[in-house]
MMTF fields as JSON, N, C-alpha, C and O atoms, coordinates in Angstrom:
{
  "mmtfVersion": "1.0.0",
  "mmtfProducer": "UNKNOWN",
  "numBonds": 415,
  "numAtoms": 416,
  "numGroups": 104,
  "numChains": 1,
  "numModels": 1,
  "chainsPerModel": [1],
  "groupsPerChain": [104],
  "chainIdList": ["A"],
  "bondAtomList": [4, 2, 8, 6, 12, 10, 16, 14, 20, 18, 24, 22, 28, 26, 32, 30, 36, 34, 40, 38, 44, 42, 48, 46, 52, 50, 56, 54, 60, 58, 64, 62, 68, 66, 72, 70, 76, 74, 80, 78, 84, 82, 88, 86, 92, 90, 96, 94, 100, 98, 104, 102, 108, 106, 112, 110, 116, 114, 120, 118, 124, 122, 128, 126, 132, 130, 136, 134, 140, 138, 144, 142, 148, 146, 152, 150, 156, 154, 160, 158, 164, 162, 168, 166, 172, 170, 176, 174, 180, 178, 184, 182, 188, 186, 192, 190, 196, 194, 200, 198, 204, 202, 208, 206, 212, 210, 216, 214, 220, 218, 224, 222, 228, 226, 232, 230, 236, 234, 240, 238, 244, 242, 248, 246, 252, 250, 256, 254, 260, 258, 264, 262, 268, 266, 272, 270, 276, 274, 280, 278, 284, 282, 288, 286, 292, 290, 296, 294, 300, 298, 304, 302, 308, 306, 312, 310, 316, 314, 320, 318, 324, 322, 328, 326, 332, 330, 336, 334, 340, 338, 344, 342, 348, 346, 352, 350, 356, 354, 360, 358, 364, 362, 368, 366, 372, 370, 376, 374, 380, 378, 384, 382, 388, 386, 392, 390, 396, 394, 400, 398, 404, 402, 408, 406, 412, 410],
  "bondOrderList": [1, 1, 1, 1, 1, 1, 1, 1, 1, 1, 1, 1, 1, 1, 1, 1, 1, 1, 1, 1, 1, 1, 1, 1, 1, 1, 1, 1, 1, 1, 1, 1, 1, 1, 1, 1, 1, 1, 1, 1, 1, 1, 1, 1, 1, 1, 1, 1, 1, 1, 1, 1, 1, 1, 1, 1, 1, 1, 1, 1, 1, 1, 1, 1, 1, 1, 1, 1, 1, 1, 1, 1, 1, 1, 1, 1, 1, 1, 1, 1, 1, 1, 1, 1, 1, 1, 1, 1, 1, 1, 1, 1, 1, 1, 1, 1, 1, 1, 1, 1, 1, 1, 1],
  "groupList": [{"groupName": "UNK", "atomNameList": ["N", "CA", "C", "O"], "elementList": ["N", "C", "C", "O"], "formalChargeList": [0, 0, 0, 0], "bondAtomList": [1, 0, 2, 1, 3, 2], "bondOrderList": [1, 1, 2], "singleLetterCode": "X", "chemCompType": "L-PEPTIDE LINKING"}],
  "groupTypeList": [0, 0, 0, 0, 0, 0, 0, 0, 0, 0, 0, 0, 0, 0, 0, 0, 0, 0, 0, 0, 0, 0, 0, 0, 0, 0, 0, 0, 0, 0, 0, 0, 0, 0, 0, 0, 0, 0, 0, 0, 0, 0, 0, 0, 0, 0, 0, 0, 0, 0, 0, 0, 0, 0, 0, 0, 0, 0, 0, 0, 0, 0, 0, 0, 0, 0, 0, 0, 0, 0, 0, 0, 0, 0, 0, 0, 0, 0, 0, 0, 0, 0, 0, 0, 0, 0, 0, 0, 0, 0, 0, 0, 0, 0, 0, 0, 0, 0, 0, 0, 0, 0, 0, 0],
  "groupIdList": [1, 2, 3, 4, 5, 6, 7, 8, 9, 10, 11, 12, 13, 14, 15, 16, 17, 18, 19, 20, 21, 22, 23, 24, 25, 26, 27, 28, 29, 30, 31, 32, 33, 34, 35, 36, 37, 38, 39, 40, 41, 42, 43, 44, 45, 46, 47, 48, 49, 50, 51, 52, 53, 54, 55, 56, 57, 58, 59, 60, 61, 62, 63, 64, 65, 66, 67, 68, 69, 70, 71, 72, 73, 74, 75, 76, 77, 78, 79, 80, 81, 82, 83, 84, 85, 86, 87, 88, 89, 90, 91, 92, 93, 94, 95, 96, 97, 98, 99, 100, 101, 102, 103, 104],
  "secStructList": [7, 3, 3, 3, 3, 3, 7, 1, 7, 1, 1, 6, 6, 6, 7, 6, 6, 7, 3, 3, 3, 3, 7, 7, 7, 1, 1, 1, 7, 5, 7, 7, 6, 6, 7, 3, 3, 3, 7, 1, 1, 6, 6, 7, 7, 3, 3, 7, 7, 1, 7, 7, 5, 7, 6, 6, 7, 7, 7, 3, 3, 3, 1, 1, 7, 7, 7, 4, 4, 4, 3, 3, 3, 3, 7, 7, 7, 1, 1, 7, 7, 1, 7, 6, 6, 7, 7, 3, 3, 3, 3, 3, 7, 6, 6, 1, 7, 3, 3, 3, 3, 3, 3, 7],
  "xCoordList": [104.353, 104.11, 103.76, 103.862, 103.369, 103.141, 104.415, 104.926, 104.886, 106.148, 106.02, 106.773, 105.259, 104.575, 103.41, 102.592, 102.903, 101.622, 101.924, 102.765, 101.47, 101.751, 100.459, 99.709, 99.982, 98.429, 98.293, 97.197, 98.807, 98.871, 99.111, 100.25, 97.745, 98.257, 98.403, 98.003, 99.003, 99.029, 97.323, 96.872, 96.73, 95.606, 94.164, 93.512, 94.258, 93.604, 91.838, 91.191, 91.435, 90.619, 90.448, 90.516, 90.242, 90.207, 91.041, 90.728, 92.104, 93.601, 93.587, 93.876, 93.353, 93.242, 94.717, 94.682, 95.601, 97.258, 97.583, 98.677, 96.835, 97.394, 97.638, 96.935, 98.725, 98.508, 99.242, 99.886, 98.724, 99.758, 100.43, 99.935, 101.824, 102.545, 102.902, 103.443, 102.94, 102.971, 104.56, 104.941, 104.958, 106.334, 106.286, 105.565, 107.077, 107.293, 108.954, 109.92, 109.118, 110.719, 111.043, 111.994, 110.1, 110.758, 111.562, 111.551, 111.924, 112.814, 111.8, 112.548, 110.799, 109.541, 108.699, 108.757, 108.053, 106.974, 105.824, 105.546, 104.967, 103.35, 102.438, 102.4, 101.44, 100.28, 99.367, 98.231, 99.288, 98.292, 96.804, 96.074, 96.275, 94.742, 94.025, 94.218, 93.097, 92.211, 92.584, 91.781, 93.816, 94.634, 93.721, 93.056, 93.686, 93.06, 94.05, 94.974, 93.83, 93.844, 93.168, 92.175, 93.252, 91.905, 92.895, 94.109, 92.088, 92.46, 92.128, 92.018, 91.881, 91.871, 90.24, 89.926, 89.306, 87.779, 87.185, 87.757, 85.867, 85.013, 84.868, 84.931, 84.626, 84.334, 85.611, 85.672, 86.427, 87.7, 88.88, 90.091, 88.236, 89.26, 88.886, 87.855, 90.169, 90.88, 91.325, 92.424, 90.574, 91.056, 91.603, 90.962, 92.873, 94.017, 93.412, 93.009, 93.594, 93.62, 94.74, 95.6, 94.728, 95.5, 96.968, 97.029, 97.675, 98.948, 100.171, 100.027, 101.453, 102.512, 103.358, 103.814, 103.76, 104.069, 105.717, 105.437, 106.947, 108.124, 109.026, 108.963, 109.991, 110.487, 111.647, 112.484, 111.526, 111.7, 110.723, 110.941, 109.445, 108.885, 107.627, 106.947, 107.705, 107.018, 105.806, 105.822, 104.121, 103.178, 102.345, 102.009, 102.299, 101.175, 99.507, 99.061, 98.908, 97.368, 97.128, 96.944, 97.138, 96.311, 94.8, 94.018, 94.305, 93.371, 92.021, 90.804, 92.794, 91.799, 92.308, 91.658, 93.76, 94.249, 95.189, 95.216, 95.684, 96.211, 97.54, 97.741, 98.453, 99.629, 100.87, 101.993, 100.294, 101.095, 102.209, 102.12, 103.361, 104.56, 104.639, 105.403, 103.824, 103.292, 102.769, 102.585, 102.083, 101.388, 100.006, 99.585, 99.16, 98.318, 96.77, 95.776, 96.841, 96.29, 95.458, 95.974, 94.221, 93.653, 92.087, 91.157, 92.109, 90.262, 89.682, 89.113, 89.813, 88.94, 87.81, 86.779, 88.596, 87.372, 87.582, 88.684, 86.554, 86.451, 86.926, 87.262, 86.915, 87.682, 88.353, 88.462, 89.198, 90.848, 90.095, 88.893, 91.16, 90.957, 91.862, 91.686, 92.917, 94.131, 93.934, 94.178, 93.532, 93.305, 94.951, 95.768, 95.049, 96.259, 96.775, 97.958, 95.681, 96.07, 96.757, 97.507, 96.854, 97.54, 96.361, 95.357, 96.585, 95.51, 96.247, 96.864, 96.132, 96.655, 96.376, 95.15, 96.845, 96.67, 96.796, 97.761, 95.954, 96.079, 95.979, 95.25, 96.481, 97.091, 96.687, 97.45, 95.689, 95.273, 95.562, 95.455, 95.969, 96.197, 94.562, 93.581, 94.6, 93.282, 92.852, 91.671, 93.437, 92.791, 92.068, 91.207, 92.385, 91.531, 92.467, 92.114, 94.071, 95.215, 95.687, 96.155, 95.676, 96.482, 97.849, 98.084, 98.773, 99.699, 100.953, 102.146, 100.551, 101.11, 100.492, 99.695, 100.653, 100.372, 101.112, 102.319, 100.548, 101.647, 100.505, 99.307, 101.179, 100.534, 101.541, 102.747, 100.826, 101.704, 100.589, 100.558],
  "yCoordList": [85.887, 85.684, 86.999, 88.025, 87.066, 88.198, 88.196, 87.353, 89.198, 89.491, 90.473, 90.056, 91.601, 92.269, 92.765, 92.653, 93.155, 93.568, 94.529, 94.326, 96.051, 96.933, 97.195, 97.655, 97.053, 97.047, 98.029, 98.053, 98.618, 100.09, 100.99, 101.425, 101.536, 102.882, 104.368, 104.484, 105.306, 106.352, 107.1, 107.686, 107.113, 107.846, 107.174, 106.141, 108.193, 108.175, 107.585, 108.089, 106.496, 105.66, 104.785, 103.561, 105.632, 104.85, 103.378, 102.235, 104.075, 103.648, 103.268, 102.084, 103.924, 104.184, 103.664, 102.518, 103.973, 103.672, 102.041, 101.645, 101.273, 100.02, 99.478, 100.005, 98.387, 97.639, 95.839, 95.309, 95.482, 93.859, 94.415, 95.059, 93.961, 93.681, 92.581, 91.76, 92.18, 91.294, 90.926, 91.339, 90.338, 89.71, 88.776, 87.819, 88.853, 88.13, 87.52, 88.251, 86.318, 86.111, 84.954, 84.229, 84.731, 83.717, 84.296, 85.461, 83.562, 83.704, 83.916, 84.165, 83.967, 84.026, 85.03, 85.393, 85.433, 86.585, 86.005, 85.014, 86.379, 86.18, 87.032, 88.255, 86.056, 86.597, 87.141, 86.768, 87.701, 87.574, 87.908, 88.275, 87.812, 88.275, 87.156, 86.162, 87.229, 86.166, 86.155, 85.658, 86.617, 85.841, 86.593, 87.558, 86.141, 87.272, 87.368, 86.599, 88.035, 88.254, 88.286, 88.985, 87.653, 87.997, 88.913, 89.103, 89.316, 90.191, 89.936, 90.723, 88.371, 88.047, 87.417, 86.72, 87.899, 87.645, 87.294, 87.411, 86.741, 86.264, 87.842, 88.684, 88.279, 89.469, 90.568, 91.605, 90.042, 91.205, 90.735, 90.745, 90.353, 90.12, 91.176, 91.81, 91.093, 92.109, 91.232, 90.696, 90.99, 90.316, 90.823, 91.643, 90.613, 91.395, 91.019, 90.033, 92.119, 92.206, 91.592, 91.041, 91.716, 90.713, 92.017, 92.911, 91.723, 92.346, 91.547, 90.448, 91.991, 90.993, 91.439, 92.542, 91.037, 91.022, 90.191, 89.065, 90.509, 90.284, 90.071, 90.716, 89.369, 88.985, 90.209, 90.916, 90.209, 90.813, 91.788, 92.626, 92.004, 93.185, 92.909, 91.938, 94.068, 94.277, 94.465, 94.43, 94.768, 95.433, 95.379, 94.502, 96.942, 96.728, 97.266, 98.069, 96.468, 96.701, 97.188, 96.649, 98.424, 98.952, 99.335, 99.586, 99.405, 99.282, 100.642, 100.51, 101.727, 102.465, 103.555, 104.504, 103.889, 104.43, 103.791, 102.607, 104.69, 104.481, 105.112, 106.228, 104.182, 104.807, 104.313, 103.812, 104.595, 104.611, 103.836, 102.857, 104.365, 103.751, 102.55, 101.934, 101.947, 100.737, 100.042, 99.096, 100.053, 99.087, 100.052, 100.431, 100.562, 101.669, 100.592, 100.944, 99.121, 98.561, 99.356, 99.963, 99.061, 98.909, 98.087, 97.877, 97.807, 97.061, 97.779, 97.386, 99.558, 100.168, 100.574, 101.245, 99.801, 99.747, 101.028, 101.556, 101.409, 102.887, 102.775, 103.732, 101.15, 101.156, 100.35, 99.323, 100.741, 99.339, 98.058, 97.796, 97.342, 95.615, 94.831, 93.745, 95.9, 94.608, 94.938, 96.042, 93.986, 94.032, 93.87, 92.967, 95.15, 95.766, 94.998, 95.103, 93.863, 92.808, 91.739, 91.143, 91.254, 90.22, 89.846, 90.531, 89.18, 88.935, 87.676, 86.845, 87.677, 86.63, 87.148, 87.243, 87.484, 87.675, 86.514, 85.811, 86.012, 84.862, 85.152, 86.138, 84.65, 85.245, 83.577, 82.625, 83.658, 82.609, 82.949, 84.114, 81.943, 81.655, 81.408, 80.8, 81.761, 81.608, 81.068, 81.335, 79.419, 78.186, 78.078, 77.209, 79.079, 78.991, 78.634, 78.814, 77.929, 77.255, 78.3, 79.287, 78.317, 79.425, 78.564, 77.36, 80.042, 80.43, 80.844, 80.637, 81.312, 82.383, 82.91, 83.729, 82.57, 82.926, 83.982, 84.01, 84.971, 86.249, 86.306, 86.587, 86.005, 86.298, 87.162, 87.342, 87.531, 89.121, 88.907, 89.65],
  "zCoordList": [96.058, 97.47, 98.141, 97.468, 99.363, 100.369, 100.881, 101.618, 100.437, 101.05, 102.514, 103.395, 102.879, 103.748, 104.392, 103.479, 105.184, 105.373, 105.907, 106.783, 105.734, 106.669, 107.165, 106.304, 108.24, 109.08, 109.893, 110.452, 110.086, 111.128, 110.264, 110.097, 109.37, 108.5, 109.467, 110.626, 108.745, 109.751, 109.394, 110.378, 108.588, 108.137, 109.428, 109.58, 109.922, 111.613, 111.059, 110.14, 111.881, 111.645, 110.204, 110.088, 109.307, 108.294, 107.777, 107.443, 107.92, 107.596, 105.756, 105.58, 104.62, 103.747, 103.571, 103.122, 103.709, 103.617, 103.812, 103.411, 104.302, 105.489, 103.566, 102.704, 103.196, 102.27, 102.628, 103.534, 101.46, 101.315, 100.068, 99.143, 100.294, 99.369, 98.282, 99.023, 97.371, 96.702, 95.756, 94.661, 96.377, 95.028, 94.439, 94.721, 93.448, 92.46, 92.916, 92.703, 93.464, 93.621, 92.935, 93.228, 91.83, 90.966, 89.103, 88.705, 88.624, 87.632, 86.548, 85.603, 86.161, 84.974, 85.443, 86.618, 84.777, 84.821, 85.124, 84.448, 86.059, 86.344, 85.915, 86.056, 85.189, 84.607, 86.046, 85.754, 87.188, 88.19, 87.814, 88.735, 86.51, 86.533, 86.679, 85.979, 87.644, 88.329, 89.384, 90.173, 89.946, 91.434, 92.451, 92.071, 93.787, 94.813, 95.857, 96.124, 96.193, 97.705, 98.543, 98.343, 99.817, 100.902, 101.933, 101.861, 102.738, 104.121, 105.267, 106.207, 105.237, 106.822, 107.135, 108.1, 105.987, 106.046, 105.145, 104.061, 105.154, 104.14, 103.78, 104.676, 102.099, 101.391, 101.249, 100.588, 101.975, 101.832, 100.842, 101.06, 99.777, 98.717, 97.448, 97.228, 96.701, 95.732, 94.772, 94.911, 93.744, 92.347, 91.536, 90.878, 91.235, 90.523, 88.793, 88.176, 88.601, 86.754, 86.258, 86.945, 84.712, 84.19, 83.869, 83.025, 84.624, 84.814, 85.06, 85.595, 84.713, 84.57, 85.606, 85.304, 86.712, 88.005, 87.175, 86.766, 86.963, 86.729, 87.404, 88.451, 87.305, 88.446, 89.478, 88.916, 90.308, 91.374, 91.421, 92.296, 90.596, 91.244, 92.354, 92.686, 92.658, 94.074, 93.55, 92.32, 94.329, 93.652, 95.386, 96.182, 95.302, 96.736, 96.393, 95.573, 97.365, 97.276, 98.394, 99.485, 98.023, 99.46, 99.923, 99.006, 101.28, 101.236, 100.835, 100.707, 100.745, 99.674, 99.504, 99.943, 98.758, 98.188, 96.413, 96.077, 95.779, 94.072, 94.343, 94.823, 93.942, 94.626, 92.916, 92.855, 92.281, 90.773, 90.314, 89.572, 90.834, 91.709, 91.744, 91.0, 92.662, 93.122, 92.833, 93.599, 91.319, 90.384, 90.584, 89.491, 91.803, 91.846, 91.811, 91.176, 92.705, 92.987, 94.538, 95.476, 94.292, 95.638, 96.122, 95.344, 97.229, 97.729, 96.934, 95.916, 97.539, 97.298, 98.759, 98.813, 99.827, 100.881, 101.871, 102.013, 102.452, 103.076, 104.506, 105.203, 104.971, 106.07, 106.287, 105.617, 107.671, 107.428, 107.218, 107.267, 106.97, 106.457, 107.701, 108.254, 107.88, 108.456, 110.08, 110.568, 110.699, 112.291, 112.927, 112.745, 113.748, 114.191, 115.154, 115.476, 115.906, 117.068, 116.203, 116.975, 115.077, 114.592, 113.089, 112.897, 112.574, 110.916, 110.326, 110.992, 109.397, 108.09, 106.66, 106.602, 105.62, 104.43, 103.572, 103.875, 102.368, 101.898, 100.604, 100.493, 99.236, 97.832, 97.116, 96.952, 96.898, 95.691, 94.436, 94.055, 93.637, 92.299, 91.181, 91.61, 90.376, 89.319, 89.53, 89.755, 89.727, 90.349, 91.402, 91.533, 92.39, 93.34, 95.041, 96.207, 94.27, 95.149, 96.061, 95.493, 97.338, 97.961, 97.338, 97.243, 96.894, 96.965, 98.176, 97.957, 99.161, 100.164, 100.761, 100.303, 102.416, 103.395, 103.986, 103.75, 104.806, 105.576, 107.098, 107.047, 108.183, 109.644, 110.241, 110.075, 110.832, 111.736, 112.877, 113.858]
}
């Protein structure tokens, strides 16, 4: 699931820092490669590789920084994604099924 969104990065215009967070709060391990994420828009999705997301772990994608730690996911995009007035993040499954919704 989207457990967070942090949308107000401190890195002035860009916001290179802003990410979604991703958990795992079930009892089995997830395959997430194929899964996406969107960021609120048509083209602002992030298709996770085939990585095993375990249970209780966390994994954030941020929007254009590698943060190791953190699984060291990112867009990749040069400017923010998450609109600071309010957004929605949405976390599809391979299938295509949203999974988990996060609005702020």
């Amino acid at each position: 699931m989207i457990s967070f969104i942090f949308y107000d990065g401190v890195v002035k215009r860009v916001e290179s820092d802003e990410y979604a967070e991703i958990a795992n709060q079930g009892g089995s391990s997830v395959n997430l490669g194929g899964w996406r994420l969107n960021a609120g828009a048509p083209g602002q999705d992030f298709v996770f590789p085939g990585i095993e997301l375990q249970p209780g772990q966390v994994c954030r994608v941020y929007t254009n920084e590698g943060h190791p730690e953190s699984c060291g996911l990112s867009f990749g995009n040069e400017q923010a994604l998450w609109n600071n007035k309010g957004d929605c993040g949405y976390l599809y499954d391979a299938g295509g099924a949203e999974v988990s919704r996060y609005c702020y």
